[in-house]
C-alpha positions as CSV (number, residue, x, y, z in Angstrom):
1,X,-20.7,-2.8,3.2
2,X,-23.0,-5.9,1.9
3,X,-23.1,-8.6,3.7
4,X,-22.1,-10.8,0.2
5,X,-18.9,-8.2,0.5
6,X,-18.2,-9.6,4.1
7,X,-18.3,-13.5,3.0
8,X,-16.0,-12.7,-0.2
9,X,-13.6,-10.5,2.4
10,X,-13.5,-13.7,4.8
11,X,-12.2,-16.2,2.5
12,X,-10.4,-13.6,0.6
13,X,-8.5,-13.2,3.5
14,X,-8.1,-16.5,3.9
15,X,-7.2,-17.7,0.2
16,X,-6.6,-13.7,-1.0
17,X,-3.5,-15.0,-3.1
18,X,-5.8,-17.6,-4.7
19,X,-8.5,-15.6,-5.8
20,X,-7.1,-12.0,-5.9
21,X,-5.6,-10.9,-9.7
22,X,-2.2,-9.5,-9.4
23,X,-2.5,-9.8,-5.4
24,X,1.4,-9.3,-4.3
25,X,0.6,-5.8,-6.4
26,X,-2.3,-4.8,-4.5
27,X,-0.5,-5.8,-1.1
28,X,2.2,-3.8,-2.0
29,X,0.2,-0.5,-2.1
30,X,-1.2,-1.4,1.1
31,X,1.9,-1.7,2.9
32,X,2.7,1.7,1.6
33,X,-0.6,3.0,3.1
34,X,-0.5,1.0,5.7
35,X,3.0,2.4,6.6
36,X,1.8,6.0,6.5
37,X,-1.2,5.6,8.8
38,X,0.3,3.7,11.5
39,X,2.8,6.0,12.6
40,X,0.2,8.3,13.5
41,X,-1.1,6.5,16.6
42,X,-4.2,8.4,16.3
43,X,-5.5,8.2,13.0
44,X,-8.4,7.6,12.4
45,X,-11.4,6.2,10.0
46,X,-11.0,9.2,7.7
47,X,-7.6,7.4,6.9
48,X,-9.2,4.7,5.4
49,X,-11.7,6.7,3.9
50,X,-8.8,8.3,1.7
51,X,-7.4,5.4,1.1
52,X,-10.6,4.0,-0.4
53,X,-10.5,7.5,-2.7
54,X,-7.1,7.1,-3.7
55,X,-8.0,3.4,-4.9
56,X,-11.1,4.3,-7.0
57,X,-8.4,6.5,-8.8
58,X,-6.1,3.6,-8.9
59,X,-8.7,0.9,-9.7
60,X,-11.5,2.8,-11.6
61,X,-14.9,1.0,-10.6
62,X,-13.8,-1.9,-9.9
63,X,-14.8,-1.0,-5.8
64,X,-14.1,-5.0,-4.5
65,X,-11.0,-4.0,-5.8
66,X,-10.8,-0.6,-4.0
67,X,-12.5,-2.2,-0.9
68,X,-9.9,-5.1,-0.5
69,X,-7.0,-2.3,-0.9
70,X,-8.6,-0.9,1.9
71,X,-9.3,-3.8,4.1
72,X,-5.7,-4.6,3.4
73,X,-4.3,-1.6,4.3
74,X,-6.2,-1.6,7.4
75,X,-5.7,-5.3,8.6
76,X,-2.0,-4.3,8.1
77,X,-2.7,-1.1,10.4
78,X,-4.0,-3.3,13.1
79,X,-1.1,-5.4,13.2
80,X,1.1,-2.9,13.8
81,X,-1.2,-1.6,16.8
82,X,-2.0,-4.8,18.1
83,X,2.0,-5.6,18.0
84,X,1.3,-8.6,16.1
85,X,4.8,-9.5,14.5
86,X,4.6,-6.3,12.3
87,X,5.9,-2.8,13.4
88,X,6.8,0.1,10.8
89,X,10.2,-1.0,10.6
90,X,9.1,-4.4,9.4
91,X,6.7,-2.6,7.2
92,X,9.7,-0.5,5.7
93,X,11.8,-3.6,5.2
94,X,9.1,-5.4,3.6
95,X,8.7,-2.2,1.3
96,X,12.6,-2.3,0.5
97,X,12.8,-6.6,0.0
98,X,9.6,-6.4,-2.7
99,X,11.3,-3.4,-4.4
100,X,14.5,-5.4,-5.0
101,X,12.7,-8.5,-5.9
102,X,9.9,-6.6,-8.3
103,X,11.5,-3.1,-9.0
104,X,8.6,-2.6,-10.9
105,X,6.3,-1.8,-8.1
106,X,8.5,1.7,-7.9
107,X,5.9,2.8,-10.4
108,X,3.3,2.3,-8.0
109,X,4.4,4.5,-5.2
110,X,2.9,8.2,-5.8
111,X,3.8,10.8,-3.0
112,X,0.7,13.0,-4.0
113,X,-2.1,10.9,-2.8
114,X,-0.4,9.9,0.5
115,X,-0.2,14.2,1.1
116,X,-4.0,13.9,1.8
117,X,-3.9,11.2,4.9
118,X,-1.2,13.3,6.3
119,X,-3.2,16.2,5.8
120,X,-5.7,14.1,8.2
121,X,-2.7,14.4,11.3
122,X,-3.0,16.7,13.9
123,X,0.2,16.4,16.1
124,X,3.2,17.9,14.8
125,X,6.0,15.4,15.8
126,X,3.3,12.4,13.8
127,X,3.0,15.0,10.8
128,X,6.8,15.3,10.9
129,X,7.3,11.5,11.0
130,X,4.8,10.9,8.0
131,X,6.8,13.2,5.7
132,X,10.2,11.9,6.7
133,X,8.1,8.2,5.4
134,X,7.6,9.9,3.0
135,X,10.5,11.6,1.3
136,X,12.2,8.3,2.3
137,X,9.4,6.5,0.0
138,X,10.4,9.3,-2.9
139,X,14.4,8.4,-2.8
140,X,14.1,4.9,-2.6
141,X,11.1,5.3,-5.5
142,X,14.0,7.6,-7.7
143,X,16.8,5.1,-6.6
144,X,15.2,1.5,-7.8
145,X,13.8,3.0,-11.2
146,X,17.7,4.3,-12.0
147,X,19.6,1.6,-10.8
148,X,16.6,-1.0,-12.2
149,X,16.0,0.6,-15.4
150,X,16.9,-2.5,-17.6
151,X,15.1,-4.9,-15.2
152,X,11.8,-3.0,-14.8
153,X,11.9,-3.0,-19.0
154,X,12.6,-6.5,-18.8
155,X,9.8,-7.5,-17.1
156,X,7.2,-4.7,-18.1
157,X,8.1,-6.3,-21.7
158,X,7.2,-9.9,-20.2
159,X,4.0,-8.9,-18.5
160,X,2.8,-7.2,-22.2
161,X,3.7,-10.6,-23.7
162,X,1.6,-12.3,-21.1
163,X,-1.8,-10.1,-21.8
């Protein structure tokens, strides 16, 4: 990565909901990445690699873009490793309290692309663990676009209004 990349990552990290468009958005997606990676305790930079593929299909060419989802995902990684106030079940609770808030962001949890970091495990009991994540992701996907139909609407219709 440039070195001009590296600056705009440091204060991005420091001011990212200042100068990041749509930011809770793009921290959402990495929570869900970051929630598939770190239960497998040896992942490794292939992970991110995948995510960075998965975001240039999510982002197009805008790469910062792609690049900060996955410098996000893996900061969030490495709190979970380092035991730094976050664990998976925070992570999963985190997931669950931004879904009820914006019900929206259902729409941006897609079970495909998370099949190819998986595909990156090894260990059976990890592999295992990563689908129960993510048929758990699926229900509570299927679940918040039912029961928030009207509210998703609602504030899709808003957003348009706002552009």
């Amino acid at each position: 990565m440039k070195l001009s990349f590296r600056i705009k990552h440091f204060l991005f990290s420091a001011f990212r909901e200042l100068f990041v468009h749509n930011h809770s958005s793009l921290e959402f997606r990495a929570k869900i990445f970051a929630l598939i990676i770190a239960v497998n305790e040896d992942s490794t930079v292939e992970s991110y690699i995948q995510v960075k593929i998965i975001g240039r299909s999510i982002y197009g060419d805008d790469m910062e873009r792609v690049d900060l989802l996955m410098l996000s995902t893996k900061e969030l990684v490495q709190k979970v490793r380092d035991n730094n106030g976050l664990t998976v079940d925070t992570l999963i609770t985190n997931i669950q309290k931004e879904l009820k808030y914006v019900p929206r962001y259902a729409k941006k949890i897609d079970i495909e692309p998370l099949k190819s970091i998986i595909a990156l495990s090894y260990d059976e009991d990890t592999i295992d663990y990563q689908n129960n994540i993510l048929e758990f992701l699926q229900t509570l996907k299927e679940e918040t676009l039912n029961t928030k139909k009207s509210q998703i609407e609602k504030d899709e219709k808003n957003l348009d209004s706002k552009h």
